[in-house]
C-alpha positions as CSV (number, residue, x, y, z in Angstrom):
1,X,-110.1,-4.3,-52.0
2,X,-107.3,-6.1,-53.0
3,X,-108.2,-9.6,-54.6
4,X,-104.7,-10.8,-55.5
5,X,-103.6,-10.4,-51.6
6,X,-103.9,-12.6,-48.7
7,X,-104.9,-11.7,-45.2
8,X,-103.1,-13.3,-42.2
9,X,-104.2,-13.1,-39.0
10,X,-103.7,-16.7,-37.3
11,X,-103.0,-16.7,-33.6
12,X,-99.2,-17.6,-32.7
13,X,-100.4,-20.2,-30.0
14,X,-101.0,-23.8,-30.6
15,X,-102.1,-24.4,-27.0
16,X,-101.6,-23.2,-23.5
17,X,-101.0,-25.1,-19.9
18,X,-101.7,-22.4,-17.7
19,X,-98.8,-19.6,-18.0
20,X,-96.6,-22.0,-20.7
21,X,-97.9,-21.2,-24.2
22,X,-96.8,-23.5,-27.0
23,X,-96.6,-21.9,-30.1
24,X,-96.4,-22.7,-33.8
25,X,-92.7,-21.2,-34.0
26,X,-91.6,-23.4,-31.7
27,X,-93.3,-26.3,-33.0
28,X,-91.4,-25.5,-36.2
29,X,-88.4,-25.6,-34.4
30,X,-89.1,-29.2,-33.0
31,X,-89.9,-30.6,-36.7
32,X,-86.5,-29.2,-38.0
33,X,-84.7,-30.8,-35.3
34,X,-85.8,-33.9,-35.6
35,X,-86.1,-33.9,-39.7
36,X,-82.3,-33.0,-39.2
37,X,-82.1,-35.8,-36.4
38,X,-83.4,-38.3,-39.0
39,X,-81.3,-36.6,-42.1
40,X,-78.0,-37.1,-39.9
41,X,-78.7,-40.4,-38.7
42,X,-79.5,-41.7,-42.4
43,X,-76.1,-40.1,-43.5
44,X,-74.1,-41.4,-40.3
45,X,-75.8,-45.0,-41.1
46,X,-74.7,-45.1,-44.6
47,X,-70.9,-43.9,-43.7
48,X,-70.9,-46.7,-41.3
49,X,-70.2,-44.3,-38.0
50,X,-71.4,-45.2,-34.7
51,X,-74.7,-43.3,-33.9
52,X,-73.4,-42.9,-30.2
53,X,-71.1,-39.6,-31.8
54,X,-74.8,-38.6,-33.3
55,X,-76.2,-38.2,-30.4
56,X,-73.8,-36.2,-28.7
57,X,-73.9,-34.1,-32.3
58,X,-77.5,-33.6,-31.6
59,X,-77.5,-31.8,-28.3
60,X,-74.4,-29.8,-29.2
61,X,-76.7,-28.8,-32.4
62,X,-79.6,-27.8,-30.6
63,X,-77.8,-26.1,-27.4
64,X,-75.0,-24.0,-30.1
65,X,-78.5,-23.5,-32.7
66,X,-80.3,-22.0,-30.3
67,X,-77.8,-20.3,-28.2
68,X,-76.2,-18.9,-30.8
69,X,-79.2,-17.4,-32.2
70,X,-80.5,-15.5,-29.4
71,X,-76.9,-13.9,-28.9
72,X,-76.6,-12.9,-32.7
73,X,-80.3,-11.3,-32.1
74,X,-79.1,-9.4,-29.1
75,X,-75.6,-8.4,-29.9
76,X,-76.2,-7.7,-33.5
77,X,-79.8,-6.2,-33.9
78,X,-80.7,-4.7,-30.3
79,X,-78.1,-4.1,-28.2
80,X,-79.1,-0.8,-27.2
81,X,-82.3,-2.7,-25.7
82,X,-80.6,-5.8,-23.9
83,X,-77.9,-4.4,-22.0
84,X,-80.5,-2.4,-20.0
85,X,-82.4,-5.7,-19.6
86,X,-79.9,-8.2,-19.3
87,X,-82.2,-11.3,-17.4
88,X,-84.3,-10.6,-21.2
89,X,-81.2,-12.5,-23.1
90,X,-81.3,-16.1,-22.3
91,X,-85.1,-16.4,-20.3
92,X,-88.5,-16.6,-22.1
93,X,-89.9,-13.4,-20.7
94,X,-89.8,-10.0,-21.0
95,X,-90.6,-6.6,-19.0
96,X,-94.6,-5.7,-18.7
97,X,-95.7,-3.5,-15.7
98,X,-98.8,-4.6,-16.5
99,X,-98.1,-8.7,-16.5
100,X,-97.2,-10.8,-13.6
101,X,-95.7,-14.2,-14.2
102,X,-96.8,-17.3,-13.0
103,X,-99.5,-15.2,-10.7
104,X,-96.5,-14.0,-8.3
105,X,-93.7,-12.6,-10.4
106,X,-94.6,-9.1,-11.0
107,X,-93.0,-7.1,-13.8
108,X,-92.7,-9.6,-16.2
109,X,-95.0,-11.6,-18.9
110,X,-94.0,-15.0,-20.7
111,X,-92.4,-14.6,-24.3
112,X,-91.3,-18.1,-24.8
113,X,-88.4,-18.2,-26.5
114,X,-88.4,-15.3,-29.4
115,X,-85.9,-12.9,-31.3
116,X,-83.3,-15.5,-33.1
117,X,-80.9,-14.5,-35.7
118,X,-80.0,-17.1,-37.9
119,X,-76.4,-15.5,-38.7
120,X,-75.7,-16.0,-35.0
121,X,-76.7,-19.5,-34.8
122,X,-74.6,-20.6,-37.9
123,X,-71.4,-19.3,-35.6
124,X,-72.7,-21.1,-32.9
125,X,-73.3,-23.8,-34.7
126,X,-69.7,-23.9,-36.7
127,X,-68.3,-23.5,-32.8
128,X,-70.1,-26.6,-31.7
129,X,-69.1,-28.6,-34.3
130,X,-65.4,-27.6,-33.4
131,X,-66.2,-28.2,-29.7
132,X,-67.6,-31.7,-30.7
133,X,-64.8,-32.6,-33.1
134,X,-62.1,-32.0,-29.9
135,X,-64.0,-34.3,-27.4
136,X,-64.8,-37.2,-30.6
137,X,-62.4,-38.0,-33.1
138,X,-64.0,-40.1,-35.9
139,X,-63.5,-37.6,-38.3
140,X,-62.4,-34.0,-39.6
141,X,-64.2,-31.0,-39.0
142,X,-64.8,-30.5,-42.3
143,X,-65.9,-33.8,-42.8
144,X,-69.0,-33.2,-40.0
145,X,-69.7,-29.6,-41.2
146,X,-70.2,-31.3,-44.9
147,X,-72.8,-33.5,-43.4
148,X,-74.9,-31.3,-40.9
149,X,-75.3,-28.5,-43.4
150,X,-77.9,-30.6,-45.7
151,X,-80.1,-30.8,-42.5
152,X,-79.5,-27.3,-41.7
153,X,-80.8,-26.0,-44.7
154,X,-84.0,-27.5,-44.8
155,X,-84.3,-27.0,-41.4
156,X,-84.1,-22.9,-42.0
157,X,-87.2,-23.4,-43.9
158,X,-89.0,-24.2,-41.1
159,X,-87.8,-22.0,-39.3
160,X,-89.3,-19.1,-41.8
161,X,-92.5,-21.0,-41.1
162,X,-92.5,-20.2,-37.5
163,X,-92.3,-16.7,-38.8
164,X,-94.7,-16.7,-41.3
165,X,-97.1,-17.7,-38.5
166,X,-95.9,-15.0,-36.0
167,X,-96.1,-12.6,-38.7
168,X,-92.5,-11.5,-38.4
169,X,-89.7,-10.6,-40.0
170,X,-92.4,-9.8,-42.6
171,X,-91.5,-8.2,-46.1
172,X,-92.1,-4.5,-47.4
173,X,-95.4,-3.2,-48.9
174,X,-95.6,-4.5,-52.6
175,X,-97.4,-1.0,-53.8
176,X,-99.8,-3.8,-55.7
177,X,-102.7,-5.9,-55.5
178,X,-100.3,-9.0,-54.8
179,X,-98.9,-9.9,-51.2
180,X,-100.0,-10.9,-47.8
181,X,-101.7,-8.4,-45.6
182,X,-100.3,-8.6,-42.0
183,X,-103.8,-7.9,-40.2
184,X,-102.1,-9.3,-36.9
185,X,-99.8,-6.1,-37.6
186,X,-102.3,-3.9,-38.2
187,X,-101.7,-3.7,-41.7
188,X,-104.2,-3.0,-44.0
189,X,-101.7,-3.1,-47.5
190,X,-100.5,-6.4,-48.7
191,X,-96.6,-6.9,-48.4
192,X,-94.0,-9.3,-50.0
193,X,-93.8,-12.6,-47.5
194,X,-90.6,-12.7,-46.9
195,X,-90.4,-15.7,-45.1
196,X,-91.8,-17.9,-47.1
197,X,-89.6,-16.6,-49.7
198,X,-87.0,-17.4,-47.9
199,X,-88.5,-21.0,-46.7
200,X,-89.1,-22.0,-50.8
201,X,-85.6,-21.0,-51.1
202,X,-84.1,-23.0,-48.9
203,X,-85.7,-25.8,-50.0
204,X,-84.1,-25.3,-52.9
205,X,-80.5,-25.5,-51.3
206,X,-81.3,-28.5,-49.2
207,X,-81.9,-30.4,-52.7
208,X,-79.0,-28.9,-54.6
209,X,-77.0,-29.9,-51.3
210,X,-78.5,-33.4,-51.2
211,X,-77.6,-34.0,-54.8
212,X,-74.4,-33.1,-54.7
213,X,-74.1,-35.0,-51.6
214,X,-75.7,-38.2,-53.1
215,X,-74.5,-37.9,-57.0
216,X,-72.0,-36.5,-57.5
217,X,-68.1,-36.7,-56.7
218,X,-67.5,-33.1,-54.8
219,X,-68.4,-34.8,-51.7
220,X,-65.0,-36.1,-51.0
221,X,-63.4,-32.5,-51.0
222,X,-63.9,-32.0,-47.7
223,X,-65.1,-28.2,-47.0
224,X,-66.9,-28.1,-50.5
225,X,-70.6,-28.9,-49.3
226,X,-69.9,-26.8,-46.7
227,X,-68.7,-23.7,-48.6
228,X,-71.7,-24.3,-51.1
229,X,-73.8,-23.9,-47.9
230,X,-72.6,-21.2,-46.8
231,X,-72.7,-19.1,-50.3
232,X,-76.4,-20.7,-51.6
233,X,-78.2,-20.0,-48.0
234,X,-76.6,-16.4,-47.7
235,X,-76.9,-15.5,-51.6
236,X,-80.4,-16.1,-50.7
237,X,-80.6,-14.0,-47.5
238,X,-78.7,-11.2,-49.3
239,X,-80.9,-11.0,-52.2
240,X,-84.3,-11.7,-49.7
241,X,-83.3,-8.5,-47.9
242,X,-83.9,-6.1,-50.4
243,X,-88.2,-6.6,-50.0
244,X,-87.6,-7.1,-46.6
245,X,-88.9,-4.7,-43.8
246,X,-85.5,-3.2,-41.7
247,X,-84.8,-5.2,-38.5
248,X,-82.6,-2.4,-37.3
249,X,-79.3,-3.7,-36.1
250,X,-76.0,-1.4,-37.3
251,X,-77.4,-0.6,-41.1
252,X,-77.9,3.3,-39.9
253,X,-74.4,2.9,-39.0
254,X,-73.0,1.9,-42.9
255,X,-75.1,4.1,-44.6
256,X,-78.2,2.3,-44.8
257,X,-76.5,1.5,-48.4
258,X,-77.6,-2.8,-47.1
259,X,-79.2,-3.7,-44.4
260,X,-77.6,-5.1,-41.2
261,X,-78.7,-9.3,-42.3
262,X,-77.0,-8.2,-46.2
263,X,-73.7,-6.8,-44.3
264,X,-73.5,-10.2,-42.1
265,X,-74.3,-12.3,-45.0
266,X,-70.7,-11.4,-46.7
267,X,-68.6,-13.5,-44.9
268,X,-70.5,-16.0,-45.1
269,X,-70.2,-16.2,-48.2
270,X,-66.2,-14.9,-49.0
271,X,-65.8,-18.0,-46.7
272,X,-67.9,-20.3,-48.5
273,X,-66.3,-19.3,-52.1
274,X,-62.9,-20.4,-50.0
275,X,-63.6,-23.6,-49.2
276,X,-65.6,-24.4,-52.5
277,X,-62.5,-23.6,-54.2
278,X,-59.4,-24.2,-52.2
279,X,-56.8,-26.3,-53.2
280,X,-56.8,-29.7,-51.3
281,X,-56.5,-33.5,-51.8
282,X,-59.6,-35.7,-51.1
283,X,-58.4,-37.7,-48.5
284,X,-60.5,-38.3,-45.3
285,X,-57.2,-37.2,-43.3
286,X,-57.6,-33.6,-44.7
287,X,-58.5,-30.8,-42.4
């Protein structure tokens, strides 16, 4: 028996109406959204800008967050899968011979909207924010990508939640008493939690960010929350990774010398370092 370990078994659904399951991963999406809806509408308040740009900020968030996520899960970690099942990518269902769907689809069962990579919704995100800045312009780039990255990063904490609960993207076995044993898995050894490793973490940057934001002068070099971001959330995922279970991806590829989320987490943050410490004048007309 292991007495310093854990076991989790909880079921992924919150409730069902009929074929539609609602499940606690996507309830933990719908809390980050609006906790970043509320963030970003405190922060727009105080720097006096119309909350009819929020708005339209919002759905480009959610539509680029979500978007961008699924397409960094399929193109970077299971390719090899998706382009054989291409209807998979953007609908909540998957192949079962076995399921039918709705009672009259045959073939397929109801997934609900699974396998999200977080290094593809930051790009989708960053392109949204470019998209948005083209069709409203109250201020930089820069300037909005400083301001939706303090929401962001609390918000990926919740996201870990979701899958701590669907006992995913779980961590390797600990070889010790200590851990969380999987049972949903069919594990019977505790492992590290990853996620919530990851979710205490990001807490973490959402406060550092919100102090700097709130305290401190760096705010008014535009890029610098952002880089800060970028190199405190993926530090964390590159260092996270090492007790983490393999997702596959292109790892195999490289060596297996870091795992695929370690070799996408580089950018990230050679690009942050850039824009923490670029050369630029704070003025609100820099770019």
């Amino acid at each position: 028996m292991h007495f310093l370990s854990i076991p989790w078994n909880p079921s992924e659904i919150l409730f069902s109406i009929g074929p539609i399951q609602i499940r606690y991963y996507s309830l933990m999406f719908i809390i980050a959204f609006s906790l970043g809806y509320y963030i970003m509408k405190r922060i727009y308040e105080a720097e006096k800008i119309p909350l009819e740009y929020l708005d339209s900020l919002f759905m480009y968030s959610v539509i680029a967050t979500l978007l961008g996520a699924r397409l960094g899960a399929v193109i970077f970690y299971d390719w090899d899968y998706y382009q054989d099942h291409l209807i998979e990518i953007l609908l909540p269902i998957k192949e079962d011979p076995n399921a039918s769907l709705f009672g009259f689809i045959n073939g397929y069962k109801f997934t609900g909207f699974a396998g999200l990579a977080s290094h593809g919704g930051a790009i989708g995100v960053i392109t949204a924010m470019y998209l948005h800045r083209r069709k409203y312009k109250y201020k930089t780039l820069l300037w909005i990508l400083d301001k939706v990255v303090i929401p962001s990063s609390i918000g990926g904490a919740f996201v870990r939640l979701g899958n701590f609960f669907n006992s995913e993207i779980v961590g390797k076995y600990t070889g010790s008493d200590f851990g969380v044993v999987f049972q949903g898995r069919g594990d019977t050894l505790p492992r590290h939690p990853a996620q919530l490793y990851e979710a205490f973490c990001y807490v973490i940057v959402f406060a550092i960010l919100l102090f700097v934001y709130l305290k401190t002068s760096k705010k008014e070099k535009h890029g610098y929350l952002f880089g800060l971001y970028l190199v405190l959330i993926w530090t964390v995922r590159f260092f996270v990774e090492f007790v983490k279970e393999s997702q596959g991806g292109f790892e195999d590829k490289l060596g297996n010398v870091l795992s695929t989320g370690q070799w996408l987490s580089i950018p990230f943050i050679i690009v942050g370092l850039y824009f923490m410490f670029r050369k630029t004048k704070n003025t609100a007309t820099a770019t």
